[in-house]
N, C-alpha and C positions, 0 to 999 in steps of 0.2 A: 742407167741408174740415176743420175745428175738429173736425167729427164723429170723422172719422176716424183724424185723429191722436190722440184720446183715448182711444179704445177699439182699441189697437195693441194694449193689453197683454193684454185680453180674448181677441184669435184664438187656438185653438189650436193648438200645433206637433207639426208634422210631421216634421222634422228632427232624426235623432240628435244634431248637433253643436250642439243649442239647449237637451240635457236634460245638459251636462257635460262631453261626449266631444268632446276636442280634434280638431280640422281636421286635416289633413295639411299638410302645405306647400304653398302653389300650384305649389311647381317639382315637386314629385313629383307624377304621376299616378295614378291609381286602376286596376291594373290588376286583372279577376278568374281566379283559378285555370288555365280554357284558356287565355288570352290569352298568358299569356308563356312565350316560348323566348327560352332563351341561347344568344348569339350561339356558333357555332361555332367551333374551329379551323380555321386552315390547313391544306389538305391539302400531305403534304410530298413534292414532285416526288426521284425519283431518279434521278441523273443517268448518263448510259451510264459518264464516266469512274469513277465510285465502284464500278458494276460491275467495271470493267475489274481497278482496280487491289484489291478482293477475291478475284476470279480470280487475281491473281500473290502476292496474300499468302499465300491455299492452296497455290499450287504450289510458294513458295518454303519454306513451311514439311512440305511432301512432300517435297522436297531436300534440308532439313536434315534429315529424317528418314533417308532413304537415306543420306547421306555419313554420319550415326551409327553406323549400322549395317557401311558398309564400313571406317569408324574401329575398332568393336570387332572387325569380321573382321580386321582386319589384327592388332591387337593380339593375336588370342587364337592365329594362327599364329607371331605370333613368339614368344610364352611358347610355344606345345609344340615347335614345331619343325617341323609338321607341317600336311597340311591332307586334310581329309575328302573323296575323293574318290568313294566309295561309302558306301551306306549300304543295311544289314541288315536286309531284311523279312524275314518269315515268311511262307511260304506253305506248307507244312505244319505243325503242332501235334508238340510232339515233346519229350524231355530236351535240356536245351540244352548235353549235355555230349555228346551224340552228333547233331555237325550232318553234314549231306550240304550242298551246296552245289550250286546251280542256276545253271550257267554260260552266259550264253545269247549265240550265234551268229545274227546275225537281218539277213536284206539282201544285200547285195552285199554279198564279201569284198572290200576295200581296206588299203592301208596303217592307217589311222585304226582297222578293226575289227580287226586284229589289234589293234595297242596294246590298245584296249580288252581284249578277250581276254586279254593278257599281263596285265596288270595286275586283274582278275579273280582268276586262277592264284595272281598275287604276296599279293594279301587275303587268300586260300584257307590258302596255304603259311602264312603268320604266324598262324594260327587253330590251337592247337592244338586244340581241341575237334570239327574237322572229318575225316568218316572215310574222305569219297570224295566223287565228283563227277560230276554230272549233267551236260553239255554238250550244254544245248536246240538243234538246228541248225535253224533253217529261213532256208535259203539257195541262190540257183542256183547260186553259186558268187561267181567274181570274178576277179581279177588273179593270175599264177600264184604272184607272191611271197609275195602277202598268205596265200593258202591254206597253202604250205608253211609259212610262219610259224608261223602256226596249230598246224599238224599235228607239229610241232619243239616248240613251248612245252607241247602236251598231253604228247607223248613223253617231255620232259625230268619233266614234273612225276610222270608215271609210275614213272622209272626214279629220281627225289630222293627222295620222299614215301614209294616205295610202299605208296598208298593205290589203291583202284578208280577208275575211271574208264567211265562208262557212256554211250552217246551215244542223243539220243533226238531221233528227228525229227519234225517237224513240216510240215504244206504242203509246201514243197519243201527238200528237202535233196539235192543236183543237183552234179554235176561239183566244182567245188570245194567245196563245201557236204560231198560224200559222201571226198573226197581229208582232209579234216579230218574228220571219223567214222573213218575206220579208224586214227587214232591211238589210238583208246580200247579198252578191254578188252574190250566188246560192243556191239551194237549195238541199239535196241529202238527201230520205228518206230513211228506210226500208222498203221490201216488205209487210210486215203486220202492218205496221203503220195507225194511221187514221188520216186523216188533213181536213183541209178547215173550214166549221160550222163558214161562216162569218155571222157574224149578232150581234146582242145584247137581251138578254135577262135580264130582270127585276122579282125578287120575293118577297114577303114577307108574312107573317102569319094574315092568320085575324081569332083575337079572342073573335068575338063577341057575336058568341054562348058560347064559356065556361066559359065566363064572367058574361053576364045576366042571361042565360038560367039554367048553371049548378053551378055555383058559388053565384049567385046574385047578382053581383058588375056591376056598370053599370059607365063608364068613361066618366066625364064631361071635356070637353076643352072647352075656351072661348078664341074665335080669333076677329083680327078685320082685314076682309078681308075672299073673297068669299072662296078663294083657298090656303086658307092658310095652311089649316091641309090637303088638298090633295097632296098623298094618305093618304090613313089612316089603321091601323091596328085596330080598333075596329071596321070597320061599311064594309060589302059590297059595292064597289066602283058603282057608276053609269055610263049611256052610255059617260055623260058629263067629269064626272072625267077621265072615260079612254080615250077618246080624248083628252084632255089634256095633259095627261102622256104621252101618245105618241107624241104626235106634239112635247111636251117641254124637255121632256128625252130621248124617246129613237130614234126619229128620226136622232134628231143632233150625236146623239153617231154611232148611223146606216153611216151616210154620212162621219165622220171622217172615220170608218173603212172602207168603201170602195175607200173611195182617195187614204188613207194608199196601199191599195192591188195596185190599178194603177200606182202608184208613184213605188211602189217595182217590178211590175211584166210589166213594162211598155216595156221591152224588147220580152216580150211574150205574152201579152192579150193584147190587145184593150178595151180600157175605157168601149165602149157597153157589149163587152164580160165579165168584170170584173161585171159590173152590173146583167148577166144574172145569173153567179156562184154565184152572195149574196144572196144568199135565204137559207141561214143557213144550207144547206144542208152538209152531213158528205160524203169523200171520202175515200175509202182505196187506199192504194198507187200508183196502178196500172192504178187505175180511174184517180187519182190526176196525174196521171202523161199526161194520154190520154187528159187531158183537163187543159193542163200546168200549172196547181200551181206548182207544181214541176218541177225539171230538168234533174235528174237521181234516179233511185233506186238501192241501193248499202248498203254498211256497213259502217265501221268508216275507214276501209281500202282506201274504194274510195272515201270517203270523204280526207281523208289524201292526193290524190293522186291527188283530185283538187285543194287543199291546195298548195300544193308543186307546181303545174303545173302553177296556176297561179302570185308564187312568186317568178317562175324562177330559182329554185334549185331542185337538182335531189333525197336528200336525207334532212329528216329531225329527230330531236328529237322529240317527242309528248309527252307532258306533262300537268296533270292539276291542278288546284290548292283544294286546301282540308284542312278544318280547324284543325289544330291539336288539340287534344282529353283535355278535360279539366272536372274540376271535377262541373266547373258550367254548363259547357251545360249538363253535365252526367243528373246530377239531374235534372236541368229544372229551373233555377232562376223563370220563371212565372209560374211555376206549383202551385203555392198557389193559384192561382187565378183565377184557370180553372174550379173551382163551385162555384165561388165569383158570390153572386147574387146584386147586384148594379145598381143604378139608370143608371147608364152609360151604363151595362151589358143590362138591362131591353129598354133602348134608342136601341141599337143595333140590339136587337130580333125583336124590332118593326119597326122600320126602312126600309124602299125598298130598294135593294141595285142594281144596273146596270150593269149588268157583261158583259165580252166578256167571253163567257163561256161557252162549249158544253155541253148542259144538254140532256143525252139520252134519257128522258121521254119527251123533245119535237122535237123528232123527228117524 
């Protein structure tokens, strides 16, 4: 035992921390290079409400974008005085001191597409650079007001301006579609166009079976006066009622459209002749041309080229007018009201209504 603990100093060491090199601390451990990872963070949960209300900070700040924007529109119509209700493409390449104007007719004729129409005309008028006027039709027609409208605001703008007025059809330009063409100076169709269908046609619903027979409802009116409720939507019309209707609506409606077509095409049919083509009949363009409702069959080109020809300039601009994009026509301001069932709604359905209007189921 003496032994040993004498010759302690003798052993040799093995231990770095016996030639100098201090210990670590006992609290820290020894760890080597793979061993240690630091501890992680928290993963950070997202909650649906934080969703939610980033959802309403985008849309509210989409809101005050718009209400900016209807802030400076409002602003910038009361400084002119005015507001832009059309706007000026180009669709032909041309001096823009020599425009032609592209006036376009497209749909059912109604109250609404006349305005439109008129106001068209009204752009045209204020433009002094403008030398004549293309009036694109493709339409069956429509209501008889809306067409004579029409056919009244080309007329006038003929006999104010006089400048050309050229009409040029397309797909169908039909009964009133063709009653608004003969206000202009010529006519130039396409070859697969249809026209003519002069005449007048009258419809309405009679719902007397679905009322009595299948519902049970049975409609009293109390008139005073023979002919007061003729026609009528509840009752099958008699021989008497429909000689009526015709002597008192649709004849006079008949005679106006056919003066209209003499009056317009008086350069090329004869009054008798005018009278033999009213028989509501449909032409395609080829026909329509052999038996002169029309005057040439061409494209927008030859129409352009009658344009120009007869305003005595060898080159022009063509352009039309197009309502710039808004976010009330987008959605529809009346779309709330297009299955609005209403006394007014209900007057309507019931109603006769007397159209210039090529209906192919009475051909």
């Amino acid at each position: 035992m003496d032994f040993d603990q004498n010759n302690d100093h003798e052993r040799p060491s093995h231990s770095p921390y016996d030639q100098g090199t201090p210990a670590p601390p006992p609290s820290q451990p020894v760890y080597g290079p793979s061993q240690y990872h630091p501890p992680q963070p928290p993963r950070r949960r997202i909650s649906a409400w934080r969703i939610i209300w980033g959802v309403l900070f985008g849309l509210s700040v989409l809101a005050n974008i718009g209400l900016f924007l209807l802030l400076a529109g409002m602003v910038a119509f009361v400084a002119t005085g005015q507001v832009r209700l059309y706007e000026e493409v180009i669709v032909r390449e041309g001096p823009r001191d020599n425009k032609i104007v592209l006036v376009n007719l497209t749909g059912m004729i109604h109250g609404e597409q006349a305005e439109n129409v008129y106001r068209q005309l009204k752009a045209a008028r204020e433009d002094r650079n403008v030398k004549g006027l293309i009036v694109r039709v493709n339409s069956p027609g429509g209501t008889i007001s809306g067409s004579d409208r029409i056919y009244q605001e080309i007329r006038r703008y003929r006999q104010e301006m006089g400048k050309p007025v050229i009409a040029f059809m397309q797909g169908v330009a039909a009964s009133g579609g063709y009653y608004a063409s003969v206000a202009c100076e010529q006519i130039v169709a396409e070859p697969t166009a249809l026209t003519g269908s002069i005449g007048v046609i009258m419809s309405h619903f009679v719902f007397e079976e679905l009322l009595e027979n299948k519902l049970g409802i049975k409609p009293v009116f109390m008139t005073e006066g023979e002919k007061k409720d003729w026609p009528s939507s509840f009752r099958e019309p008699e021989q008497p009622e429909l000689d009526y209707i015709r002597e008192r609506l649709l004849r006079p409606a008949y005679n106006r459209f056919v003066d209209i077509v003499k009056e317009g095409r008086k350069k090329a049919l004869t009054p008798d002749r005018v009278s033999e083509l009213a028989d509501g009949s449909i032409y395609v363009a080829p026909k329509a041309l052999e038996v002169k409702l029309i005057d040439k069959i061409g494209y927008l080109d030859d129409a352009v080229d009658a344009v120009t020809a007869l305003a005595g300039i060898t080159k022009a601009q063509v352009v039309e007018y197009r309502r710039p994009f808004s976010w009330m026509g987008f959605l529809g301001a009346k779309s709330a009201n297009v299955f609005k069932l209403d006394r007014m709604r209900l007057y309507e359905l019931s109603t006769p209504d007397i159209l210039y209007l090529w209906h192919a189921g009475t051909q």
